[in-house]
GURO-641620 format. One record per residue (C-alpha): chain; z, y negated, x; residue in three letters. Coordinates in Angstrom, 3 decimals. Last residue first. Layout:
<'A' <Z Y X> 'ALA'>;
...
END
This chain:
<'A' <1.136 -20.339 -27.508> 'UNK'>;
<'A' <3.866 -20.456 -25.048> 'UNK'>;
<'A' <4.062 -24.289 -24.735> 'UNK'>;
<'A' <1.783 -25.451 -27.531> 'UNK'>;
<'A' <3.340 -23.444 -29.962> 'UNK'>;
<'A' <6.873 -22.351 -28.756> 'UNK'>;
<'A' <7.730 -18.686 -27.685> 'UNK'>;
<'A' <11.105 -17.946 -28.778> 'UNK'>;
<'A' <14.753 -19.915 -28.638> 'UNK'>;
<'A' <17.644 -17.073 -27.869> 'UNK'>;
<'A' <19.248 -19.588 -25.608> 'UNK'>;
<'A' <18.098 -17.418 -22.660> 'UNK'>;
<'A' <14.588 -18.009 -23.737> 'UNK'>;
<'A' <15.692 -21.917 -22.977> 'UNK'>;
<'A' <14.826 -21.192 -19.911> 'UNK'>;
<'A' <16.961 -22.094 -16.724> 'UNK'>;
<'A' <16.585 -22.027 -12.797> 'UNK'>;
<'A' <13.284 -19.699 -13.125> 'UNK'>;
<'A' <11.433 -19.097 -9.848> 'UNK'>;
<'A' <7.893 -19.294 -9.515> 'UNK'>;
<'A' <6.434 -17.854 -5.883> 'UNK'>;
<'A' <3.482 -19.618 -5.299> 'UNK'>;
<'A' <1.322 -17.645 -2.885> 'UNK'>;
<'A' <-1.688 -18.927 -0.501> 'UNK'>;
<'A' <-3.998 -17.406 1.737> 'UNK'>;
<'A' <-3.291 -14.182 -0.016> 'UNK'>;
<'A' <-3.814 -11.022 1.512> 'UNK'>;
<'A' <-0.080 -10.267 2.090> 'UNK'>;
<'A' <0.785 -11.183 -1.158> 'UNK'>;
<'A' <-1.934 -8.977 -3.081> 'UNK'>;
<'A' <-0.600 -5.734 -0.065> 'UNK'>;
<'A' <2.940 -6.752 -1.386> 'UNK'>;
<'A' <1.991 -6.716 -5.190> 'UNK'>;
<'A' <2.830 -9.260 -7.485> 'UNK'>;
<'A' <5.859 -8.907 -9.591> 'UNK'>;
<'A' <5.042 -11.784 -12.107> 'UNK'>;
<'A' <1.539 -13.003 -13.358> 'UNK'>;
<'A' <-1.343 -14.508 -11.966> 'UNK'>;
<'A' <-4.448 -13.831 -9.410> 'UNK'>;
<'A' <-6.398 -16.526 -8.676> 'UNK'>;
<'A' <-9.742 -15.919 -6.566> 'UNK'>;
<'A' <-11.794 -18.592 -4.707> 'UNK'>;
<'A' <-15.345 -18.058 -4.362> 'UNK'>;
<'A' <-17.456 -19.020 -0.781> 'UNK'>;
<'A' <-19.145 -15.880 -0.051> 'UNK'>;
<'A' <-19.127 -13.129 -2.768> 'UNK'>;
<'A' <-16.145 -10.901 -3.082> 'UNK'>;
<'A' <-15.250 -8.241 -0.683> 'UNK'>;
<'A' <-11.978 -8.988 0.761> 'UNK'>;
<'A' <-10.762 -9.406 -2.060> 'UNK'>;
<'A' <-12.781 -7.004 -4.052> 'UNK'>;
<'A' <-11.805 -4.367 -1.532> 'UNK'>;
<'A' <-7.715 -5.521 -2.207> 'UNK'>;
<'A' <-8.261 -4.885 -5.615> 'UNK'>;
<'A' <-9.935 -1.508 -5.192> 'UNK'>;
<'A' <-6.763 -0.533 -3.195> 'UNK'>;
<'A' <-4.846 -1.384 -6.133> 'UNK'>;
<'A' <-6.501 0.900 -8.604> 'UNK'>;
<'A' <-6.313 -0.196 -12.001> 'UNK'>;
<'A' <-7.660 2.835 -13.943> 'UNK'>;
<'A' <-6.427 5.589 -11.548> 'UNK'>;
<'A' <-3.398 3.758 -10.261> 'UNK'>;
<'A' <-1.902 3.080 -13.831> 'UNK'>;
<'A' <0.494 5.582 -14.879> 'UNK'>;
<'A' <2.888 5.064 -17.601> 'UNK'>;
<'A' <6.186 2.898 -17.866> 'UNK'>;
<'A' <5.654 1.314 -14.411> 'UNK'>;
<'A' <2.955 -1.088 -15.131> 'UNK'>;
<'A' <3.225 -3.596 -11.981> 'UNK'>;
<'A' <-0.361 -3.846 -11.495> 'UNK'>;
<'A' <-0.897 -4.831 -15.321> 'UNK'>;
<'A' <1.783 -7.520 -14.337> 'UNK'>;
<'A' <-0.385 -8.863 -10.761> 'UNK'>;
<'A' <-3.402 -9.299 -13.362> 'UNK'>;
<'A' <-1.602 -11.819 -15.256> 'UNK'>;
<'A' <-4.498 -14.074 -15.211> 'UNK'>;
<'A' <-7.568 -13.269 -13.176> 'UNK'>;
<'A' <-8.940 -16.143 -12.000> 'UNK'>;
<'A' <-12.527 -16.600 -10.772> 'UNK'>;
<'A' <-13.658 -19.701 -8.920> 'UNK'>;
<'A' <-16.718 -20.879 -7.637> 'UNK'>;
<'A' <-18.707 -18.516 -10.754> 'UNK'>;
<'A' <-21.503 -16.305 -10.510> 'UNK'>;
<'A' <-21.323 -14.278 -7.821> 'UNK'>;
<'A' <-22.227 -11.261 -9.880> 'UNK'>;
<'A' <-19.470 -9.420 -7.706> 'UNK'>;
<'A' <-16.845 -11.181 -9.660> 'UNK'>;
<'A' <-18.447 -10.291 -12.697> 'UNK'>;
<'A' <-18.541 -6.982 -12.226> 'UNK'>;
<'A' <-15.290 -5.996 -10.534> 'UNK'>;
<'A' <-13.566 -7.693 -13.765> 'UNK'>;
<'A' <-15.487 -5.911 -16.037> 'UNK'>;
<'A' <-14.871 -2.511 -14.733> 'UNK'>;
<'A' <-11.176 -3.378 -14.405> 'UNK'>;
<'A' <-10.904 -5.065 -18.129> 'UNK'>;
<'A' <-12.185 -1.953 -19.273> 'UNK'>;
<'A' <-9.603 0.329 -17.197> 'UNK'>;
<'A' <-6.936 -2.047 -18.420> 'UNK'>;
<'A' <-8.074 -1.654 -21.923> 'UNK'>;
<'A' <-7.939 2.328 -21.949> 'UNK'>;
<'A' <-4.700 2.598 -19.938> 'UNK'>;
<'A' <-3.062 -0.154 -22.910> 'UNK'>;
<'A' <-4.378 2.218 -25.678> 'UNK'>;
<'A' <-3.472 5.303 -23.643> 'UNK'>;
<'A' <0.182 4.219 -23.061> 'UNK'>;
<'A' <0.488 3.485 -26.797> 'UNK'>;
<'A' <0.385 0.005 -28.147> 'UNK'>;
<'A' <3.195 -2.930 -28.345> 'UNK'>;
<'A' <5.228 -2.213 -25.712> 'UNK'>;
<'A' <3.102 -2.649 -23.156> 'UNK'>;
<'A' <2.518 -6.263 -24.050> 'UNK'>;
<'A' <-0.761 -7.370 -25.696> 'UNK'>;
<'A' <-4.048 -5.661 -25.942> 'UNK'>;
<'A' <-5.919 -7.049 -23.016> 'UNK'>;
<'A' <-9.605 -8.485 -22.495> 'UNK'>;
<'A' <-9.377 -12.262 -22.786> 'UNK'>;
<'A' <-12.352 -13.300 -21.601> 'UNK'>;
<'A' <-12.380 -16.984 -20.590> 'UNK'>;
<'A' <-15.271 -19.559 -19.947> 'UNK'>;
<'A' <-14.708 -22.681 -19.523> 'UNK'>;
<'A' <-16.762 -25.039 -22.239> 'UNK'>;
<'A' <-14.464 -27.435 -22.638> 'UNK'>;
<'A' <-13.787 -27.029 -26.246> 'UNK'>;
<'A' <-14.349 -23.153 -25.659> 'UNK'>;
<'A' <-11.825 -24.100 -22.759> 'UNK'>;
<'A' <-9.484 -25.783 -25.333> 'UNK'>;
<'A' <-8.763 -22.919 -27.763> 'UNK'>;
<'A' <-8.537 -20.270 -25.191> 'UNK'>;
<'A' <-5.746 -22.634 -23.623> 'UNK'>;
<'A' <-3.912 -22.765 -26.743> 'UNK'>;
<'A' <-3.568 -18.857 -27.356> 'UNK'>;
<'A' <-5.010 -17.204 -30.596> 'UNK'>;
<'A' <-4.232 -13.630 -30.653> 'UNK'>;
<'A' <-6.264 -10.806 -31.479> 'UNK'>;
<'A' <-8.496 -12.026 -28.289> 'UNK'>;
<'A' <-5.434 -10.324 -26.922> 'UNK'>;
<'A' <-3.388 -11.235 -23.698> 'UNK'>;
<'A' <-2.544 -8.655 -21.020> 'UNK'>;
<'A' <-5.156 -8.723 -18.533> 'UNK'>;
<'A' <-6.760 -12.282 -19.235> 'UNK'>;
<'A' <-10.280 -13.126 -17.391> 'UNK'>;
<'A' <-10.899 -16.999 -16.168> 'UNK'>;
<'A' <-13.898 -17.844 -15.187> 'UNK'>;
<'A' <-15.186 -21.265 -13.732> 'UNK'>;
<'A' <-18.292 -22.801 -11.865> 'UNK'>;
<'A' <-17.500 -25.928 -10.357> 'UNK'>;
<'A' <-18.699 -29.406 -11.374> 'UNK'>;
<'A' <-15.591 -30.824 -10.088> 'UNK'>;
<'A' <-14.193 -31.479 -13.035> 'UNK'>;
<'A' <-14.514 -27.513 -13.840> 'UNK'>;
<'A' <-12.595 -26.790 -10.566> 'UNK'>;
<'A' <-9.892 -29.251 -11.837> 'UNK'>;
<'A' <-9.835 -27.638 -15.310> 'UNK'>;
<'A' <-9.164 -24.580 -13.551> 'UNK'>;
<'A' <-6.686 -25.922 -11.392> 'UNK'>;
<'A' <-4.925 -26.504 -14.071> 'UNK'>;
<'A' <-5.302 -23.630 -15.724> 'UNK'>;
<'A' <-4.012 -21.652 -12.765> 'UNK'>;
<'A' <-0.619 -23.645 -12.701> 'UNK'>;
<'A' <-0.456 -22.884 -16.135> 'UNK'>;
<'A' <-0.653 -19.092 -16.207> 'UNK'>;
<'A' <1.822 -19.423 -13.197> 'UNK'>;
<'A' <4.513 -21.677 -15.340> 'UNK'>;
<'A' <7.606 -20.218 -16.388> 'UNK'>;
<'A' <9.429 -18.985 -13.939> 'UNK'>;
<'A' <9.559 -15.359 -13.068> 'UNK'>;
<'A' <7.647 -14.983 -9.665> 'UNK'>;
<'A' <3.980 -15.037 -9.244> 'UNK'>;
<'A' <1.085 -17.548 -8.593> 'UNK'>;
<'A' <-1.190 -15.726 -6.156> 'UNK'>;
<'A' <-4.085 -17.960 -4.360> 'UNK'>;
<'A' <-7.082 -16.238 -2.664> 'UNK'>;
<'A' <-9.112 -18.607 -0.994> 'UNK'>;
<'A' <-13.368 -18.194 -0.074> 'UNK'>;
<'A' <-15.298 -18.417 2.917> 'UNK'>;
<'A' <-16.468 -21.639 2.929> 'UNK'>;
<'A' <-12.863 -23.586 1.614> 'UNK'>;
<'A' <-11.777 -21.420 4.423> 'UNK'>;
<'A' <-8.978 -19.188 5.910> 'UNK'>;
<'A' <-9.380 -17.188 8.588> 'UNK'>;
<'A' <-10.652 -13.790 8.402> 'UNK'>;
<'A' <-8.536 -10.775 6.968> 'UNK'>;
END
């Protein structure tokens, strides 16, 4: 991995299990976008079924973000969930190597790559991660989200914010809240 550089590129992981990662790379999205910079924001897990706050205000903005998952694991059948990874994989690689955008974020990709309750290596490879890291046009920043990131992701970060949960009022049996969660 090359040095660092705002020329070359960053990679920044937000991980742990605190609340908060998603949201940490919204914000700098919004920053990115202040700045006149070119932003896109792709969502493993969530479902355009769904209709999630921050979708709502970067068509406002005009950010774009695909949301390309199905939901948690538990919601759909193994294939179902292989299926949409693999889609949101192709994609992904594609419009990253477009070189469109200053910054591309891929939110909760680090939880597809943890999928442990069927396989995902073929359709989510991590290797090919770690090429498009390494890979990706000249001067874009990457975010990758979500909890249990990858050793290999964390080692070729040049920055990772581990999120750590003291207390969550998910423990006091109070759900997702709109405008927090949602």
């Amino acid at each position: 991995m090359s040095k660092p550089s705002k020329e070359r590129g960053l990679t920044l992981v937000y991980t742990g299990d605190g609340k908060g990662k998603t949201t940490a790379a919204i914000g700098l999205a919004v920053r990115a976008y202040g700045r006149g910079k070119r932003v896109l924001m792709i969502q493993f897990i969530k479902s355009p079924q769904r209709k999630y706050g921050e979708k709502l205000v970067f068509d406002k903005l005009g950010i774009e973000m695909v949301q390309k998952g199905i939901g948690f694991t538990w919601t759909k059948t193994p294939e179902e969930h292989r299926s949409a990874l693999k889609e949101a994989w192709t994609y992904t690689k594609k419009r990253v190597m477009a070189g469109e955008h200053d910054l591309v974020i891929l939110d909760e990709i680090n939880n597809a790559l943890a999928i442990n309750r069927f396989p995902i290596d073929d359709v989510l490879p991590i290797q090919e991660v770690l090429d498009l890291i390494s890979h990706r046009p000249q001067g874009m920043h990457l975010v990758l989200t979500g909890r249990n990131a990858n050793s290999k992701i964390v080692e070729a970060a040049d920055l990772v914010s581990d999120v750590n949960v003291s207390k969550h009022y998910y423990d006091e049996g109070i759900p997702a809240v709109m405008g927090i969660e949602l």
